[in-house]
C-alpha positions in Angstrom: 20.1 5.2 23.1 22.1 6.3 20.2 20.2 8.1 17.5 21.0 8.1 13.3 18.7 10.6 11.3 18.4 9.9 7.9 16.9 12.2 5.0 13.9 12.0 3.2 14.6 11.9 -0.6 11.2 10.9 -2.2 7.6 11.3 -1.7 4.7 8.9 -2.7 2.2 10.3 -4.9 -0.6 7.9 -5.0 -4.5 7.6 -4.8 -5.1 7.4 -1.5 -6.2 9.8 0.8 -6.4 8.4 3.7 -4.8 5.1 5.5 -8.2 2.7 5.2 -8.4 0.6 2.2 -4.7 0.6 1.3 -3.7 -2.8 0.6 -1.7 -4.8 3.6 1.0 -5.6 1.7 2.7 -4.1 -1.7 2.0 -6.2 -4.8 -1.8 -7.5 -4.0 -3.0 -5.2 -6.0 -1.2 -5.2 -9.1 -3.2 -2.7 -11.1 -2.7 0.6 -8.3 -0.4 3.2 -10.3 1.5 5.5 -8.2 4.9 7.7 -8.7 7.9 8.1 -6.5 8.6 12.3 -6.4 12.2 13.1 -5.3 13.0 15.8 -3.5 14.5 18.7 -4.7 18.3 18.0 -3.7 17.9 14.5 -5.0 16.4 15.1 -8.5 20.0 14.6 -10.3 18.8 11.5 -13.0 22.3 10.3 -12.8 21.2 8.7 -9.5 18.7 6.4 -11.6 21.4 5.8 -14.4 20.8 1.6 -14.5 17.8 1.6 -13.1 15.4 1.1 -16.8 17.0 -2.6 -16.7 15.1 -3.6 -13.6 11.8 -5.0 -13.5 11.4 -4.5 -9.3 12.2 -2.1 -7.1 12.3 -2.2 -3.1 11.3 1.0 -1.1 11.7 1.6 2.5 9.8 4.2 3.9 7.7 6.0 7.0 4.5 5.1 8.2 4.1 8.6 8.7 0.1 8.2 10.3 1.4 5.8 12.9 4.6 7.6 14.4 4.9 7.1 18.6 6.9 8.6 21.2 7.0 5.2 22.4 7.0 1.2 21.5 4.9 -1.9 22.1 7.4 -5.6 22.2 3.9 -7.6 21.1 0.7 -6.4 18.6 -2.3 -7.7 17.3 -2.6 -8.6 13.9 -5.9 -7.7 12.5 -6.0 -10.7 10.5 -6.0 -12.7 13.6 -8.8 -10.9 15.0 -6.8 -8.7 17.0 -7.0 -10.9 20.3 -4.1 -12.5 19.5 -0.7 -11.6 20.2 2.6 -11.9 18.4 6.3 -9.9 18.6 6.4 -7.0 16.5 9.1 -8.2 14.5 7.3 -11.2 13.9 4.9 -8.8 11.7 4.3 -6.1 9.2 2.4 -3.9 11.8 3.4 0.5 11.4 3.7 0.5 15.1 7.3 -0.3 15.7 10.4 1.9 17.1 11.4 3.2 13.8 7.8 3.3 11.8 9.7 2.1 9.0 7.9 0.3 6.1 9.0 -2.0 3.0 7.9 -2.7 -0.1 8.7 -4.2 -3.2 6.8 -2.5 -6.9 6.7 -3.1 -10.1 8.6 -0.4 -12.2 6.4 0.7 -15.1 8.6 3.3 -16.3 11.1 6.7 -15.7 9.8 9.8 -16.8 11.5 13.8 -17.5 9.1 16.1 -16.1 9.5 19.7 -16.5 8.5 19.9 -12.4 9.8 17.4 -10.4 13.1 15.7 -12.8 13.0 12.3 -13.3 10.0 10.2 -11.5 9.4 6.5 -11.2 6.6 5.3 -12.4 5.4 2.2 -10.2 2.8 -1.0 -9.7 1.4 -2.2 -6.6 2.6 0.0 -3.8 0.4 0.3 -0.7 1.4 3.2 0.7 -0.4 6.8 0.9 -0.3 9.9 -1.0 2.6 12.1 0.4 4.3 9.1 2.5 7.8 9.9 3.0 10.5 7.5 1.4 14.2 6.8 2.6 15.6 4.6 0.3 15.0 2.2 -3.1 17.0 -0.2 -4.0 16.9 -2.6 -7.1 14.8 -5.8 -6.4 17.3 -8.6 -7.3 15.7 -11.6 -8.1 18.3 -14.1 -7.2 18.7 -13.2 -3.6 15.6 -10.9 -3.2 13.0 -14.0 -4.1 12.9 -17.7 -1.9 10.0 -19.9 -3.7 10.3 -22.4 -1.0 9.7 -19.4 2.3 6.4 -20.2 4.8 5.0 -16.7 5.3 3.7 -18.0 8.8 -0.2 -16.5 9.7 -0.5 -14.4 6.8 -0.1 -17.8 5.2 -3.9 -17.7 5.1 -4.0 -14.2 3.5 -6.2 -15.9 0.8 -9.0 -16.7 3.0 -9.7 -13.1 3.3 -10.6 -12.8 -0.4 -13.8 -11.5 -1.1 -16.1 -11.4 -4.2 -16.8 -7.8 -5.0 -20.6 -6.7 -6.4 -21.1 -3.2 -7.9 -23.7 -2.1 -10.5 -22.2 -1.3 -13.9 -23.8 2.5 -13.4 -21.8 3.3 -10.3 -18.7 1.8 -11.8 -18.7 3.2 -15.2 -18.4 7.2 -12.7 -14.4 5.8 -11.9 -12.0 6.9 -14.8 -11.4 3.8 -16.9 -8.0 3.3 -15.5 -8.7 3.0 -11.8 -11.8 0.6 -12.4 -9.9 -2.5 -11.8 -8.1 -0.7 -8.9 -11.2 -0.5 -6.9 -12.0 -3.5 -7.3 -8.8 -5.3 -6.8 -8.5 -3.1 -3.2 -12.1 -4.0 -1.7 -11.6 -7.8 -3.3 -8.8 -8.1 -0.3 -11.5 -7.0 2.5 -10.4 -3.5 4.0 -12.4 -3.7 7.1 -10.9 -4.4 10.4 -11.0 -8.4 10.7 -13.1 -8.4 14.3 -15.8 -6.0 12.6 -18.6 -8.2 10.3 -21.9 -6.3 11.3 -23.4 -6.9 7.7 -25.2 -3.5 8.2 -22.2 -1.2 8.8 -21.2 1.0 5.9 -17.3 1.8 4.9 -16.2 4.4 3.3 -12.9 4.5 0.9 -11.3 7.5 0.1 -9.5 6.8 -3.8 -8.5 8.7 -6.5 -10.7 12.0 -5.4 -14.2 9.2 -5.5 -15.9 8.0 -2.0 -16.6 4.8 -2.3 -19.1 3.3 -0.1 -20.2 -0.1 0.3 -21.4 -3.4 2.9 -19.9 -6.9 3.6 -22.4 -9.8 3.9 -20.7 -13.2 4.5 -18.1 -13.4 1.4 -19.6 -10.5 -0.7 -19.0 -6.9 -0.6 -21.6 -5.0 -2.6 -20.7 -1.4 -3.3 -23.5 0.6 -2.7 -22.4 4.6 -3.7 -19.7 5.9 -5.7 -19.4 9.5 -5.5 -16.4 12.6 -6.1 -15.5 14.5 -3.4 
């Protein structure tokens, strides 16, 4: 088996902690604010010369929490209750040969810092804090987007959706700007699909807050919100 390595030139610095309660995909929840951190060797800005005229950008990078020595051919979407079985390149599942990920963001802005040279400023990205990135590359919208593509099971990636309860007193101890956040990330049901006991409690780690809370039927009711 012939092997390629390939460098690392970027980090992910984003609000979460820990892999529960990212979001499956990139882009469900628009209002998550990370930055993309180069590394050292690859902070030269001439690299991003261009880049302020696109809207998108795609990002491949490393499921670094699900590496293996070795591969599965088939997995088991949560989403289908994890009984069933598909081909793991029928899906979006971390455990594949290369633990490699992809995901298109919203580009908010560049930015000089002193630190770390020029960052990107992005929307929507689901990956966590310190995740290792290969590659970004310019989201072209007229080859990158296909109005008319079936999406297969996660066709029903809607149904999922859940209305999200939480007391204006626990909400109001988030910073302003990662209010909607929360919300937006427990509306799209973190839990493991096959798990519904109404009396287990989940914890999120987000933004340096534990966020606790229940699921009963179609509502999730936040029921602590404290720092770390």
């Amino acid at each position: 088996m012939e092997n390629v390595n390939i460098q690392v030139i970027a980090r992910m610095k984003s609000d979460f902690a820990t892999k529960f309660g990212i979001p499956r995909q990139s882009g469900l929840v628009p209002q998550l604010r990370s930055t993309i951190i180069f590394e050292p060797e690859f902070r030269n800005p001439d690299a991003l010369r261009g880049l302020e005229d696109f809207s998108h950008l795609w990002i491949i990078w490393q499921f670094s929490e699900a590496v293996r020595q070795d591969w599965s051919p088939t997995i088991r979407p949560p989403r289908l209750g994890g009984n069933t079985r598909l081909g793991v390149f029928a899906s979006r599942s971390p455990f594949r040969p290369n633990s490699l990920g992809l995901s298109s963001v919203q580009i908010l802005g560049l930015e000089h810092t002193e630190k770390y040279g020029t960052v990107i400023h992005v929307a929507g990205a689901d990956l966590m804090d310190g995740t290792p990135i290969f590659d970004i590359k310019p989201y072209v919208p007229y080859a990158d987007s296909h109005p008319d593509a079936t999406g297969g099971f996660t066709d029903t990636a809607d149904d999922f959706i859940l209305e999200v309860s939480v007391a204006d007193e626990l909400l109001k101890k988030l910073p302003a700007d990662k209010q909607d956040a929360v919300i937006g990330i427990l509306s799209h049901d973190p839990r493991p699909s096959y798990q519904k006991n109404p009396d287990r409690i989940y914890g999120i780690s987000f933004g340096g807050f534990n966020i606790r809370f229940q699921v009963n039927q179609q509502v999730l009711t936040v029921i602590s919100i404290e720092e770390e």
